[in-house]
Backbone as JSON, one array per atom type, in Angstrom:
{
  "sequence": "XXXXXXXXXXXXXXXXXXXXXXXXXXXXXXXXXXXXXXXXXXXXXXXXXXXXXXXXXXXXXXXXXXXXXXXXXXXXXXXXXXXXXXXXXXXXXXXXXXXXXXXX",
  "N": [[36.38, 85.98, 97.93], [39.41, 87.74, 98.31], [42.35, 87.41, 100.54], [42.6, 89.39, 102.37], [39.74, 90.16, 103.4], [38.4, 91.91, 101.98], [37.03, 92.81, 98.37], [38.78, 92.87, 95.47], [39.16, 95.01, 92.69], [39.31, 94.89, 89.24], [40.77, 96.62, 88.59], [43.09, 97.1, 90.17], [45.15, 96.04, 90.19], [46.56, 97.85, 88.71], [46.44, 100.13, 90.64], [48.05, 99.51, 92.63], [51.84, 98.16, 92.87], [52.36, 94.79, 92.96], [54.25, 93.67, 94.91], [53.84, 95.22, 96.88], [51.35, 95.15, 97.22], [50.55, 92.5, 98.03], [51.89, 92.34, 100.2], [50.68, 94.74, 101.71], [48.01, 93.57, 101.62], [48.72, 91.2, 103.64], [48.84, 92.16, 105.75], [51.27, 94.03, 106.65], [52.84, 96.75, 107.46], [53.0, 100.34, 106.26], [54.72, 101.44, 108.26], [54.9, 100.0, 110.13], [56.87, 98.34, 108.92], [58.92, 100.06, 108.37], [59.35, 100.67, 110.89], [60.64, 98.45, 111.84], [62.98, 98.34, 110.13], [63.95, 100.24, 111.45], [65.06, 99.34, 114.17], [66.35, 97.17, 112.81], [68.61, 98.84, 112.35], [69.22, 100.15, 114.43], [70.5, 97.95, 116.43], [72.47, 96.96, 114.36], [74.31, 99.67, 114.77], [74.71, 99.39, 117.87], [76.09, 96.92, 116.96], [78.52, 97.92, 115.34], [79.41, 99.38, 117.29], [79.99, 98.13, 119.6], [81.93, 96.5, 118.42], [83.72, 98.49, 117.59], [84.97, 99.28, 120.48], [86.04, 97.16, 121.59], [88.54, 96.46, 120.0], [90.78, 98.36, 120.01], [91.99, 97.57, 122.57], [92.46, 95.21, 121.43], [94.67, 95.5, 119.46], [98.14, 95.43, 118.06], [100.94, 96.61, 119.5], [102.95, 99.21, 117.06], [105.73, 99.75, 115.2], [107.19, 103.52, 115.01], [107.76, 104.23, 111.83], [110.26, 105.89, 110.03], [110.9, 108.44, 107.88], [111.77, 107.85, 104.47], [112.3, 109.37, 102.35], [112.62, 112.53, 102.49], [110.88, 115.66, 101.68], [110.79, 118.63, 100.31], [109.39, 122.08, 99.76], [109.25, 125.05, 97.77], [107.06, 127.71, 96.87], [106.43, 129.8, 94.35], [104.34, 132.98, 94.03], [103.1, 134.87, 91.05], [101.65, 137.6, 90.19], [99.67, 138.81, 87.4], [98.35, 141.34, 86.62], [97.47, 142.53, 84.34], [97.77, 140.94, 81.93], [95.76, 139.21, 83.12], [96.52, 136.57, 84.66], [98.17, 134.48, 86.51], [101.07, 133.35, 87.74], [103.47, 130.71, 88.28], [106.04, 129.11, 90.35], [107.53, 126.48, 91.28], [109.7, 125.27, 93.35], [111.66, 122.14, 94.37], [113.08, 119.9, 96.55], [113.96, 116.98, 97.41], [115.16, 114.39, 99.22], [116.64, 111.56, 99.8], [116.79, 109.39, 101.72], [117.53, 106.71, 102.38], [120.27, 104.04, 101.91], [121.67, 103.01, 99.2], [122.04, 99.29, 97.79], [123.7, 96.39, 97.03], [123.12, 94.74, 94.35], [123.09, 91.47, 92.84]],
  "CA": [[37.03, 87.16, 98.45], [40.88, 87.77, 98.7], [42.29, 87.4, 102.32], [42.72, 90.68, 103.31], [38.45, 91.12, 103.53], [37.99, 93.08, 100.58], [36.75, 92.17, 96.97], [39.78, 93.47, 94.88], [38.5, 95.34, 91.67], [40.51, 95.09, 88.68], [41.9, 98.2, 88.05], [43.73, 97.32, 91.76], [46.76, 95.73, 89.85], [47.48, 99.09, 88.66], [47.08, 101.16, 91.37], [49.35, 98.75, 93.81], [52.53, 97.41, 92.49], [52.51, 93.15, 93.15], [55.05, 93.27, 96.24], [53.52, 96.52, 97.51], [49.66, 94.89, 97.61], [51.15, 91.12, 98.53], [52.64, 93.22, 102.02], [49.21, 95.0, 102.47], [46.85, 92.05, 101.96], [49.43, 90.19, 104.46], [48.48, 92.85, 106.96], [51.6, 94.62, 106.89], [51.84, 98.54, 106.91], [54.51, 100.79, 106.18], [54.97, 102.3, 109.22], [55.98, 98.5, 110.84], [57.81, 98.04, 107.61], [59.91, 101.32, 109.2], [60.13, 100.37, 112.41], [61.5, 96.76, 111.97], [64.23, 98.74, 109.44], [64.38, 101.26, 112.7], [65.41, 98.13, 115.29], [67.57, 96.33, 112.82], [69.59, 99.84, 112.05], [69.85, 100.27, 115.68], [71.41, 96.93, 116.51], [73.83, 97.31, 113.3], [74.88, 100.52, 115.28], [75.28, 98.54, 118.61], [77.49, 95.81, 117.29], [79.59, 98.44, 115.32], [80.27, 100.24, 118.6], [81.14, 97.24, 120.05], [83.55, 95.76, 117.84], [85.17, 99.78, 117.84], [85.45, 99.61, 121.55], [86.6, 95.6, 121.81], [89.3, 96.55, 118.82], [91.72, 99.22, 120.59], [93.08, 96.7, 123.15], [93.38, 93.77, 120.97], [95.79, 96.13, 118.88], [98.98, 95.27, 118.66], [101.72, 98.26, 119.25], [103.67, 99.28, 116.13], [107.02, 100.82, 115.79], [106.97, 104.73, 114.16], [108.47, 104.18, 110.69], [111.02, 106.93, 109.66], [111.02, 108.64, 106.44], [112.98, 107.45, 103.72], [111.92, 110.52, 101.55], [112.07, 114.0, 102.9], [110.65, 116.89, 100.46], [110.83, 120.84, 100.9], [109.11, 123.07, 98.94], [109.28, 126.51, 98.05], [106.58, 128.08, 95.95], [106.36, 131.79, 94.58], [103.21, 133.39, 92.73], [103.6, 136.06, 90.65], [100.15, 138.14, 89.81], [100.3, 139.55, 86.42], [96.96, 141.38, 86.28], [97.4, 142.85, 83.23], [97.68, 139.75, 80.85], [94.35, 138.4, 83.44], [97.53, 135.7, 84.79], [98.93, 133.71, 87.98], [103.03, 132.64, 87.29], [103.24, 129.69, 89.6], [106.83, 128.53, 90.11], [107.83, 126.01, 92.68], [111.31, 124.37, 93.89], [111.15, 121.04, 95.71], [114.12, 119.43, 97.18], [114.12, 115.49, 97.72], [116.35, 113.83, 99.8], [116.86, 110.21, 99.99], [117.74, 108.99, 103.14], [118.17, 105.04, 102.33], [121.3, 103.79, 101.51], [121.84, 101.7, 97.84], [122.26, 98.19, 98.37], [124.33, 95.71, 96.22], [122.32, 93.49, 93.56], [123.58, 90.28, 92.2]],
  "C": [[38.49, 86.87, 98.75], [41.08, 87.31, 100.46], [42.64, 88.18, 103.06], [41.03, 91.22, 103.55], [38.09, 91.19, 102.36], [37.87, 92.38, 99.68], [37.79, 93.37, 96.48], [39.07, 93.98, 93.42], [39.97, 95.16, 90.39], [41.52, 95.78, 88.07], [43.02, 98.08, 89.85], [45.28, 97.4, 91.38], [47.36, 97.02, 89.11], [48.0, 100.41, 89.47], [48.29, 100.21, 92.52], [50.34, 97.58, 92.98], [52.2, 96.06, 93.47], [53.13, 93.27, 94.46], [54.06, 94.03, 96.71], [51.61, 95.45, 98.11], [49.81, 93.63, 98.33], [50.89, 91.47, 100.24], [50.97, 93.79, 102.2], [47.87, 93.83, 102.46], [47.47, 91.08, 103.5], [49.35, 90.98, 105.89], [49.65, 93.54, 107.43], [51.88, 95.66, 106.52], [53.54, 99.07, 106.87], [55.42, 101.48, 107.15], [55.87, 100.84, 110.13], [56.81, 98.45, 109.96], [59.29, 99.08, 108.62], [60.19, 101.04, 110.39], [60.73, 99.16, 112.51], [62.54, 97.65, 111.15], [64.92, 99.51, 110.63], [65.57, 100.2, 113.83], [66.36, 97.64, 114.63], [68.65, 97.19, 112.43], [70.06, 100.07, 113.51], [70.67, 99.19, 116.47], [72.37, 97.27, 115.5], [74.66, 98.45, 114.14], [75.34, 99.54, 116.76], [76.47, 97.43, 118.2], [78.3, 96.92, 116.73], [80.02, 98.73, 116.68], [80.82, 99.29, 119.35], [81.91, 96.52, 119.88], [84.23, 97.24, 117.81], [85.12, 99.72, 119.41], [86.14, 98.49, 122.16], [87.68, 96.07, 120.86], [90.63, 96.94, 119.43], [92.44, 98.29, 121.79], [93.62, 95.39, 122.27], [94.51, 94.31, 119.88], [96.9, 96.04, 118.9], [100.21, 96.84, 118.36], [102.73, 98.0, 117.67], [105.23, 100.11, 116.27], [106.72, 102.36, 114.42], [107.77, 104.39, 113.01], [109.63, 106.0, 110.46], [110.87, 107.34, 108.02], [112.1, 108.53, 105.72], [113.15, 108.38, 102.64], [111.76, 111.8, 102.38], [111.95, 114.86, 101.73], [110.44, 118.1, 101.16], [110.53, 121.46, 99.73], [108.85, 124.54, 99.23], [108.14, 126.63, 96.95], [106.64, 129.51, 95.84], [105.28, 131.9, 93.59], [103.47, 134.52, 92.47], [101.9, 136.61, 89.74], [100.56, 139.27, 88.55], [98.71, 140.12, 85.81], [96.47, 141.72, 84.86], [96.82, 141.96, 81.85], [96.6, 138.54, 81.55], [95.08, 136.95, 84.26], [97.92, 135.61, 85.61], [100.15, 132.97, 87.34], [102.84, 131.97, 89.04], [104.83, 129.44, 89.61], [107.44, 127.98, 91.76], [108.77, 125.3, 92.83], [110.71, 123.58, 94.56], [112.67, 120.69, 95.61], [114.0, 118.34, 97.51], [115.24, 114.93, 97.98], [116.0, 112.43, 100.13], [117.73, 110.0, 100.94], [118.28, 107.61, 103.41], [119.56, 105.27, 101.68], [121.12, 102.74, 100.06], [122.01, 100.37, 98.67], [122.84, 97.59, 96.79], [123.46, 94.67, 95.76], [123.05, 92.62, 93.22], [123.31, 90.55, 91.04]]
}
C-alpha cells in the first residue's frame, strides 16, 4: 500500500497530475496550500510597509530644478461636418532658457 492508506488504482495517474497527488499522499490539502500563500503574502505586505515608512526620513532633500525648456501651445479645431472631418491645427512656442557654451 502507498503511504497515504489507500491502494492507488491505475487509472489514478491520470486523474491526479504527479506534483498534485505527491502533495495529497504527503497529507497536504489545498486549502493549507492557501493559507501558507495567505501568511507569506501578508508578511511581503508588512515588510513593504515598512521599508515605505523607514524610506521618507532617510531621504535626502533635493533642490527644485528649473526648466530649461518652456513650451506654449495654442490649438484650434475646426469641425467640418460636411466632408465627416476634424482640422486640427496647433502653434507651439519653445523657448530655450540655457545659455550656449563654448566648445573646443
Amino acid at each position: 500500500m502507498p503511504a497515504g492508506g489507500t491502494e492507488e488504482s491505475p487509472h489514478a495517474a491520470r486523474r491526479w497530475p504527479g506534483a498534485l497527488r505527491d502533495r495529497t499522499r504527503a497529507g497536504g490539502s489545498r486549502g493549507a496550500q492557501l493559507a501558507t500563500r495567505g501568511v507569506i503574502a501578508a508578511l511581503l505586505a508588512v515588510l513593504v510597509a515598512t521599508g515605505i515608512a523607514v524610506a521618507p526620513p532617510l531621504a535626502q532633500d533635493v533642490r527644485a530644478a528649473t526648466p530649461d525648456l518652456t513650451l506654449v501651445g495654442d490649438a484650434q479645431y475646426d469641425v467640418d461636418p460636411a466632408n465627416k472631418a476634424v482640422h486640427v491645427t496647433v502653434d507651439l512656442l519653445a523657448t530655450n532658457h540655457l545659455h550656449d557654451t563654448a566648445t573646443r
